[in-house]
C-alpha positions in Angstrom: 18.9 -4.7 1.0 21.3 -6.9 -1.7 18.6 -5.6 -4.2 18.6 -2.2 -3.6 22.3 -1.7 -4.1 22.1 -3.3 -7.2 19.3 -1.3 -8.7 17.8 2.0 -8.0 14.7 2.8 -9.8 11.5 1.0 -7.6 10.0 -0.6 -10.8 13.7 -2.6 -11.0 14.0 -3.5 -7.5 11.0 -5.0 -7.7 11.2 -7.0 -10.7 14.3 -7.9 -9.1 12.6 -8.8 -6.1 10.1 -10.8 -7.9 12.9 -13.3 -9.8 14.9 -13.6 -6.8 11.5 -14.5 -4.2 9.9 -16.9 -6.5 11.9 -20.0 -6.1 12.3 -19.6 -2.3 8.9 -18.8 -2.3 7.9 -21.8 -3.9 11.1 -24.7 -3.0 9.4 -26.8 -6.3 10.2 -26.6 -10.2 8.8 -23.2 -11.5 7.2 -24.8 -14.6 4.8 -27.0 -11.9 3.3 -23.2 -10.3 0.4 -21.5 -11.1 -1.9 -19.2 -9.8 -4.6 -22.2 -9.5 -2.0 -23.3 -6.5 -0.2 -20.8 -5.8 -0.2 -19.9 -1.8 2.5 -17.9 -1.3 3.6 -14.1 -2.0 5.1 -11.2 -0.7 2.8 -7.9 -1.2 4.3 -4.5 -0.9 4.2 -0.8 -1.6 7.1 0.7 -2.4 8.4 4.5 -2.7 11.5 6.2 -2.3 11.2 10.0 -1.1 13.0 12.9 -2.2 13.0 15.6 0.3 14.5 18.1 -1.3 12.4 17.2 -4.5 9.8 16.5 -2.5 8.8 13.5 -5.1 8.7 9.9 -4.4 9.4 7.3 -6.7 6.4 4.8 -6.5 5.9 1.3 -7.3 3.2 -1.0 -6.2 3.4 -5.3 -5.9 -0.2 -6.1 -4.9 -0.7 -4.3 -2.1 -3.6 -1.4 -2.1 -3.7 1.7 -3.9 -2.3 4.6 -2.0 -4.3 7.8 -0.9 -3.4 11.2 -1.3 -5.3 13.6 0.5 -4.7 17.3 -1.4 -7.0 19.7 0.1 -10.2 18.9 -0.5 -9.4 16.1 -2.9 -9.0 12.4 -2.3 -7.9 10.2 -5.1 -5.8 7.0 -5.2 -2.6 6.2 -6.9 -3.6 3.2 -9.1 -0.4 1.7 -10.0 0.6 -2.3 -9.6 -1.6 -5.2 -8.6 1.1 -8.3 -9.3 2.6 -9.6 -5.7 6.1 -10.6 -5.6 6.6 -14.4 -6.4 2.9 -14.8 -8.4 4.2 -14.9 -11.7 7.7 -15.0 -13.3 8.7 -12.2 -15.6 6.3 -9.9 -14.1 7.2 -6.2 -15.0 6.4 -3.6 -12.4 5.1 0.0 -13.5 6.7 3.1 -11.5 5.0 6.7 -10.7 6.4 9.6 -9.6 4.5 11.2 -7.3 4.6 15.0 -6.6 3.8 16.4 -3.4 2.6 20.0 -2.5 2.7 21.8 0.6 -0.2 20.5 3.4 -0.7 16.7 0.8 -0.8 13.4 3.1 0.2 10.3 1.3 -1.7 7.2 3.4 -0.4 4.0 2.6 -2.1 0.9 4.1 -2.8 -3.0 4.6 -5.8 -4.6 3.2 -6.7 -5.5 6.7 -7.8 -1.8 7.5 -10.4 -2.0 4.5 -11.3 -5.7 4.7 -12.1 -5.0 8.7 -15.2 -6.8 9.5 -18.1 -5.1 11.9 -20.4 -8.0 13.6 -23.0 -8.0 10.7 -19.9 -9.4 8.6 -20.0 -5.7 6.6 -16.6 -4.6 5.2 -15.5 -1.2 6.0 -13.9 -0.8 2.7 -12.6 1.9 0.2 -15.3 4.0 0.1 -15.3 4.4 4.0 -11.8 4.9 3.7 -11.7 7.6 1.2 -14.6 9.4 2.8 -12.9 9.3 6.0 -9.9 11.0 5.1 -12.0 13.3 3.1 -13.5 14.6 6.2 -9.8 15.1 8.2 -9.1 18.2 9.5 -6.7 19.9 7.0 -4.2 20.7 9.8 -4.0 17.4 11.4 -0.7 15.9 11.5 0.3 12.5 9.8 0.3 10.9 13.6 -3.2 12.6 13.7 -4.6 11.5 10.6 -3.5 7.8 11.4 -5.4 8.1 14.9 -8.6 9.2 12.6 -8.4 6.5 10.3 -8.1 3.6 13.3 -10.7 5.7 15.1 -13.3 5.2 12.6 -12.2 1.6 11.7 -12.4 1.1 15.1 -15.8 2.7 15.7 -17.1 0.6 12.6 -15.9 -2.4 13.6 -17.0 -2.6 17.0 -16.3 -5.9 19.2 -16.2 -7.9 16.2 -12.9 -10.4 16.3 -10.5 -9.3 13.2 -8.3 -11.9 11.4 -5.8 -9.5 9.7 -3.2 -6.4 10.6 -4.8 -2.9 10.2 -1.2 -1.0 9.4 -1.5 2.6 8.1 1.8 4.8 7.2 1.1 8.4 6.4 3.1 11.4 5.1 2.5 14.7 5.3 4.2 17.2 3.2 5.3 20.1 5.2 4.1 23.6 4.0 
């Protein structure tokens, strides 16, 4: 929140972010840190929509790649990889993302994708982009996150899972 009324484009906020996190994140001198023992980070996505633009402005700190869903088309926004607090003087690329009339944008925790079934198989990315490939076209965004954790669900099975499954999706009205 102090952040984002200091800055306003999403690649600044979060290199922002990043200088500000990394000494609470680690309470030691920074010079002693690296990734060898590193153990703490904050990931995130972050976009800020336009509505009347219907654009959002897109930035990514280690979190996975977004999914849009255009029609028949599924493709991923591959932007960012760095979490917040890793490394110092990280910069942080920004996209703008434009949406069409009947797009889904499907944001979501590695949890969903690193869900374990009981023969210790991943659901993964593929699974994920094949799934949301075979959406109905009309579904709505509360819809297409009830097929998503359908299918993880189905995959997964009775197996015990050790991380959050959180999906956010937005559909672009026609």
């Amino acid at each position: 929140r102090e952040v984002v009324q200091l800055e306003s484009r999403v690649d600044a906020i979060l290199a922002r972010l990043n200088t500000d996190l990394r000494p609470l994140l680690y309470r030691k001198p920074l010079a002693s840190v690296s990734l060898a023992n590193s153990s703490m980070f904050i990931a995130l996505n972050l976009g800020v929509l336009n509505p009347r633009t219907k654009q959002i402005q897109y930035t990514n700190a280690g979190q996975p790649y977004p999914i849009i869903k255009r029609g028949g088309e599924v493709e991923e926004v591959e932007l960012g990889e760095v979490p917040l607090g890793l490394i110092a003087g990280v910069t942080y690329d920004e996209e703008t993302i434009d949406l069409y009339p009947g797009d889904y944008v499907i944001f979501y925790t590695d949890g969903l994708v690193e869900a374990m079934n009981s023969a210790e198989e991943i659901y993964g990315f593929d699974r994920l982009k094949e799934t949301i490939g075979n959406a109905e076209a009309n579904f709505s965004a509360e819809e297409m996150i009830q097929h998503i954790l359908q299918d993880v669900h189905a995959f997964v099975g009775e197996a015990e899972q050790y991380d959050d499954m959180t999906v956010v999706v937005l559909r672009c009205k026609e």
